[in-house]
C-alpha positions as CSV (number, residue, x, y, z in Angstrom):
1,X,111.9,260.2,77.9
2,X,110.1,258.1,75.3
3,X,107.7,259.5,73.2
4,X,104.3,257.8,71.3
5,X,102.8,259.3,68.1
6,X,98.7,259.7,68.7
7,X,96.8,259.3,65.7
8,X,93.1,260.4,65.4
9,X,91.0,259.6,62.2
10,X,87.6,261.5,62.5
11,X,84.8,263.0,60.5
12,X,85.4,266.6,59.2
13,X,82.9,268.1,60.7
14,X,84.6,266.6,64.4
15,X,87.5,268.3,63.4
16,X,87.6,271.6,65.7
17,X,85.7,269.2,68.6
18,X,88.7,266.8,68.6
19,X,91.0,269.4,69.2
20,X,89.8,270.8,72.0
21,X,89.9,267.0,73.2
22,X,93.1,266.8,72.5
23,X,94.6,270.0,74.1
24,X,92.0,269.4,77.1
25,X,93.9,266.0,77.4
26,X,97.7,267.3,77.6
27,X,98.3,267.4,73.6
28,X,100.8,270.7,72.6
29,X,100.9,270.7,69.0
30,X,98.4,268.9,66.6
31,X,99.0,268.6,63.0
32,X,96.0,268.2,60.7
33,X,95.6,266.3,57.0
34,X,92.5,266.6,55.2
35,X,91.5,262.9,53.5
36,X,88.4,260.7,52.2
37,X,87.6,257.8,53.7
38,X,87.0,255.3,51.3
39,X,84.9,252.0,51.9
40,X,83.6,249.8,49.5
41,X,80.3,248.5,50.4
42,X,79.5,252.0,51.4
43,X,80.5,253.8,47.9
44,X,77.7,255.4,47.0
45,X,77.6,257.4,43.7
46,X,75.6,260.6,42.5
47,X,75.7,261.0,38.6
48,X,78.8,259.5,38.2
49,X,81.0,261.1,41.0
50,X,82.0,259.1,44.1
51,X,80.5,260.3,47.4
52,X,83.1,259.6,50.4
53,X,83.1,260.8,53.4
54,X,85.7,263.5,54.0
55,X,87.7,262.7,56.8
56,X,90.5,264.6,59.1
57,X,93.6,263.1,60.3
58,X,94.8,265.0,63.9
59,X,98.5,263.6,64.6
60,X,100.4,264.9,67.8
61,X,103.8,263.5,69.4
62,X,103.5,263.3,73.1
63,X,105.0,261.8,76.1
64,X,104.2,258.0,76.0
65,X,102.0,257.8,79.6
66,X,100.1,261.1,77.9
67,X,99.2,258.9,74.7
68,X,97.0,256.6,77.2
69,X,95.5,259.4,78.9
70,X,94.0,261.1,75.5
71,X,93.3,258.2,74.2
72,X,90.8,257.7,77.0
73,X,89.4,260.9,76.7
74,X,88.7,260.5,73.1
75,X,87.1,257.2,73.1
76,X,84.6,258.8,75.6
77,X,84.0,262.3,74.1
78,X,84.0,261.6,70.9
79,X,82.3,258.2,71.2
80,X,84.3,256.4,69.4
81,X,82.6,253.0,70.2
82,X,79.8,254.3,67.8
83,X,79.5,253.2,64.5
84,X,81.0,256.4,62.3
85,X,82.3,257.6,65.8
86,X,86.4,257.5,64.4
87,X,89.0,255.9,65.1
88,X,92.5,257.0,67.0
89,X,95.6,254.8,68.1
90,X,99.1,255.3,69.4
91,X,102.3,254.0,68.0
92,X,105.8,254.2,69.9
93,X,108.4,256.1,68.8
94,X,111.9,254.9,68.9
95,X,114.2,258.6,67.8
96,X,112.5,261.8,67.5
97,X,114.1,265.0,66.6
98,X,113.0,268.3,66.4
99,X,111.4,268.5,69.9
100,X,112.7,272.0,71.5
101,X,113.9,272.0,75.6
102,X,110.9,274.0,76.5
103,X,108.4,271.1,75.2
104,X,110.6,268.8,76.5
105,X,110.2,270.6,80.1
106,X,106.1,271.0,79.5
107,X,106.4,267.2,78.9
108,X,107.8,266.6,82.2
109,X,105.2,268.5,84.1
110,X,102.6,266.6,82.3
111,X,103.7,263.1,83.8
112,X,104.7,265.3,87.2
113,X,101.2,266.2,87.1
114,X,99.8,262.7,86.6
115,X,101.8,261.3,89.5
């Protein structure tokens, strides 16, 4: 079975609504990391402290055919074709460890499912 890393970058306050998306759409297990997004035109400043935009970083591993279904989902819900909408990508995984048998079985009937 060959796996894909899914990688959402969103705006804090999408947070809670991205995960939804991404359970809705066949995801198990999300990890989140809290981060600023940084841009330099946009840098705005407010007595001498920086004012970025606080971002979150949703990463799941899934089976590789599931990466393209929620990244469909996610370009839709979360319109992501907006300026400020995000941004999410998938990247293929060659080894991954640490992935029990009863994932591995939910994984299965997730492509099962799609067929």
């Amino acid at each position: 079975m060959r796996f894909s890393a899914v990688v959402l970058i969103v705006p804090e306050e999408n947070e809670n609504h991205s995960v939804d998306i991404l359970k809705e759409a066949g995801a198990a297990g999300i990890t989140i990391l809290k981060g600023k997004g940084l841009r330099p035109k946009d840098r705005k400043t407010f007595l001498g402290l920086g004012l970025e935009r606080k971002e979150s970083l949703l990463l799941c591993i899934v089976e590789k055919q599931l990466a393209t279904r929620i990244l469909k989902a996610v370009k839709v819900k979360l319109e992501m074709d907006l300026p400020g909408g995000g941004l999410a990508f998938s990247l293929p995984l060659g080894t991954v460890v640490g992935i029990g048998l009863a994932q591995m079985a939910l994984f299965r009937q997730e492509v099962e499912d799609e067929l």
